[in-house]
NUNU-976763 format. One record per residue (C-alpha): residue number from 0; x, y, z. Coordinates in Angstrom, 1 decimal, always signed. Example, Ala and Ser with C-alpha at 12.3 -4.5 7.8 and 13.67 -1.06 7.14 Angstrom:
BEGIN
+-----+--------+--------+--------+
: seq :     xx :     yy :     zz :
+-----+--------+--------+--------+
:   0 :  +12.3 :   -4.5 :   +7.8 :
:   1 :  +13.7 :   -1.1 :   +7.1 :
+-----+--------+--------+--------+
//
This chain:
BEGIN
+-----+--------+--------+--------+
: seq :     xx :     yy :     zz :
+-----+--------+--------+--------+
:   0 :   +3.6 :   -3.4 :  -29.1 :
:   1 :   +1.8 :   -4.5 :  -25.9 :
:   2 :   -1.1 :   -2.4 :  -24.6 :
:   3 :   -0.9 :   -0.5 :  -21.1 :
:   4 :   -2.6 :   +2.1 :  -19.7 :
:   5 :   -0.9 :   +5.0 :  -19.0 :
:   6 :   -3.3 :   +7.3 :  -17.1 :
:   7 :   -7.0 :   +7.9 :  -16.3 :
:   8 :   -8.8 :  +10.8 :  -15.3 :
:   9 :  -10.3 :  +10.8 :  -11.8 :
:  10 :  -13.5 :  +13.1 :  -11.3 :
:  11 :  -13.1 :  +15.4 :   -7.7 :
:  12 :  -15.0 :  +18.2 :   -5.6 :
:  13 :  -11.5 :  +18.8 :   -4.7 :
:  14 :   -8.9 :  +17.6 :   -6.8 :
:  15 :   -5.5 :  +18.2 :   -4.4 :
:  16 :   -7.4 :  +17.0 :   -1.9 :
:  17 :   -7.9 :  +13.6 :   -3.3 :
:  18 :   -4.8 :  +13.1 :   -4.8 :
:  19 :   -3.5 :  +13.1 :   -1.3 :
:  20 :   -5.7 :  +11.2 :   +0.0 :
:  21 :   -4.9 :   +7.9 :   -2.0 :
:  22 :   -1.3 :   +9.0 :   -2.3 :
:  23 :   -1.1 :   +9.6 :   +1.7 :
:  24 :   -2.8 :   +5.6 :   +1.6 :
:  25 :   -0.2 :   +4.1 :   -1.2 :
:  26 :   +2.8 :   +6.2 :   +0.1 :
:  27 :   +3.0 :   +7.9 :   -3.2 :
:  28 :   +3.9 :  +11.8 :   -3.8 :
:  29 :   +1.4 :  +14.0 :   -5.6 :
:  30 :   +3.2 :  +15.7 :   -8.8 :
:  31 :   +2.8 :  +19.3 :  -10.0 :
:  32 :   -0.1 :  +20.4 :  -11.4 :
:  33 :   -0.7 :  +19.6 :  -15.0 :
:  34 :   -2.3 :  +21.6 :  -16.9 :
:  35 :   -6.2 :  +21.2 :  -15.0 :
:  36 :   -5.1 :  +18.4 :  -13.6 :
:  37 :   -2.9 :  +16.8 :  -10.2 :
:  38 :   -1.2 :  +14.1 :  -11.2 :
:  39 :   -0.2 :  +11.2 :   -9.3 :
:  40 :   +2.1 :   +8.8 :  -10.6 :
:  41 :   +1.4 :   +5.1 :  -10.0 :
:  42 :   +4.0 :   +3.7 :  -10.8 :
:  43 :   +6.3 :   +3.4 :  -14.3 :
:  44 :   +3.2 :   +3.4 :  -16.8 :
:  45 :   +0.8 :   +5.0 :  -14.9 :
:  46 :   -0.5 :   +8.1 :  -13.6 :
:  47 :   -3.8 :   +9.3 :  -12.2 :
:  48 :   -5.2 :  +12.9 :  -13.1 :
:  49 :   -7.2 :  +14.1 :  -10.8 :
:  50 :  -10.0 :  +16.7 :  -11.7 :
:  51 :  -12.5 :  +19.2 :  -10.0 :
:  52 :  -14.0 :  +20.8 :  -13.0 :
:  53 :  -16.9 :  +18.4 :  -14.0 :
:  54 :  -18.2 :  +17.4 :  -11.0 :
:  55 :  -17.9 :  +13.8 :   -9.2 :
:  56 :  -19.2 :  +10.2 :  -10.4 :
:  57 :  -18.1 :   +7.9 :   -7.9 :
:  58 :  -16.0 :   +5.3 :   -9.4 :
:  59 :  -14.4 :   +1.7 :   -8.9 :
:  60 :  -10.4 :   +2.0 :   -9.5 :
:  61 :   -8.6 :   -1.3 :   -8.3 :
:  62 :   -5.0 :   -2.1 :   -7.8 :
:  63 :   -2.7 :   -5.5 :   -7.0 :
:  64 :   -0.4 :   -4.2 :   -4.5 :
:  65 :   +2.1 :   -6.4 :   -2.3 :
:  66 :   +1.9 :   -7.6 :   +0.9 :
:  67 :   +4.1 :   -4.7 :   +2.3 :
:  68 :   +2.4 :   -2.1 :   +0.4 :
:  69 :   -1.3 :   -3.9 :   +1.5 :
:  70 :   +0.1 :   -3.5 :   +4.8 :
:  71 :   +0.7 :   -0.6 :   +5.3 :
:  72 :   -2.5 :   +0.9 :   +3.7 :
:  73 :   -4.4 :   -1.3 :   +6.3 :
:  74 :   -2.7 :   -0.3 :   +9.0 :
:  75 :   -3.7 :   +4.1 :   +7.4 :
:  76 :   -7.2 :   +2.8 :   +7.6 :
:  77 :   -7.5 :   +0.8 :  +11.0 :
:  78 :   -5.6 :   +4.6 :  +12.3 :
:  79 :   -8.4 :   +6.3 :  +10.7 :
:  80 :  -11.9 :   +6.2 :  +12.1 :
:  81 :  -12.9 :   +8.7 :   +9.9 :
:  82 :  -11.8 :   +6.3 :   +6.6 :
:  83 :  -14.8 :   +3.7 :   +5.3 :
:  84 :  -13.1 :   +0.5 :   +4.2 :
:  85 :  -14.2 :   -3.1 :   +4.2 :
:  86 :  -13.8 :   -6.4 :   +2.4 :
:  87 :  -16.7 :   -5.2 :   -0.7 :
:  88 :  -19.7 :   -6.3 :   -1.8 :
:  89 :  -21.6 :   -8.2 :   +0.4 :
:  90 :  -19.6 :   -7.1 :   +3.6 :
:  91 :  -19.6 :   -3.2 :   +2.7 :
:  92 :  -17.6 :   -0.9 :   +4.7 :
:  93 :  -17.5 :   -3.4 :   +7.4 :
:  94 :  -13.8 :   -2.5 :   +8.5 :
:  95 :  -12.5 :   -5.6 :   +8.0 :
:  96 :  -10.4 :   -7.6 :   +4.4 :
:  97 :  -11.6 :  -10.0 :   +2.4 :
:  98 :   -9.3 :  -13.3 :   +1.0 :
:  99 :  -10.5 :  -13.8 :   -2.4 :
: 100 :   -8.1 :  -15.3 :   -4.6 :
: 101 :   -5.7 :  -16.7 :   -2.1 :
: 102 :   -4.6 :  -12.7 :   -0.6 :
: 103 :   -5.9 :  -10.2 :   +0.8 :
: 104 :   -8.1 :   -7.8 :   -0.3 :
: 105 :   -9.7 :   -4.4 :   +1.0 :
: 106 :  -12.0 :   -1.7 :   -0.7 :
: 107 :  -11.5 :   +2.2 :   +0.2 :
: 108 :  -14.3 :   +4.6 :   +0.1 :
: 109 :  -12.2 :   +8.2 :   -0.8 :
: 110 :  -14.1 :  +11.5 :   +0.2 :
: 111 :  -15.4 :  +11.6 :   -3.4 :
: 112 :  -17.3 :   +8.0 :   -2.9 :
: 113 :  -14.9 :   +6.4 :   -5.3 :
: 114 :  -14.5 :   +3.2 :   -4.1 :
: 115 :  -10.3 :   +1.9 :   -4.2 :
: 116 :  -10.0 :   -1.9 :   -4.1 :
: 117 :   -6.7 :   -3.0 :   -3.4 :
: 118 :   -5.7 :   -6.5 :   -3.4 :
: 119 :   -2.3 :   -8.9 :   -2.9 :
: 120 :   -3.6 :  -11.5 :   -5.4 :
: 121 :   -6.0 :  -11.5 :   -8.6 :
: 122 :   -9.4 :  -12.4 :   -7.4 :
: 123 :  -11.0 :  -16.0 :   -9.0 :
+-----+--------+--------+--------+
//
């Protein structure tokens, strides 16, 4: 049996709010709530549970998207001057990608301070 992750809890003030907020940015719909959770399915193995009853620790979540799916988050961000994003580390939330690996790559600060990198090809 291979191993895959099939969902991770993600710490909230708000937890409907958040799940929108990377849904509204990856095109995804946010599912009923579960139990104390929102859920937010990913995609086939993986869903997202977002939580408000423990308090926030910001967090690093990162995701290989494709070019059409980079795309369009970018374009959500550049839209959005209220939005920090920027190409990570040294550049911060300098509103601008990074190319690591060969692709394209862009971190997301949510309104938690989780930071969301999403990239088109697996960094070196």
């Amino acid at each position: 049996m291979s191993i895959v992750l099939n969902h991770t809890i993600v710490p909230a003030t708000d937890k409907v709010e958040a799940a929108r907020f990377l849904a509204d940015l990856l095109g995804l719909e946010v599912g009923a709530p579960a139990g104390p959770f929102i859920p937010l399915q990913v995609n086939d193995d993986l869903t997202l549970d977002f939580d408000d009853r423990h308090g926030v620790h910001p967090c690093h979540y990162a995701f290989l998207v494709d070019d059409g799916t980079f795309d369009a988050l970018l374009a959500k961000v550049e839209r959005s001057p209220e939005i920090d994003y920027g190409s990570g580390h040294a550049g911060g939330w300098d509103r601008s990608i990074n190319h690591l690996g060969g692709g394209r790559g862009v971190y997301v600060r949510d309104p938690n301070g989780h930071a969301y990198e999403f990239f088109t090809a697996i960094p070196d």
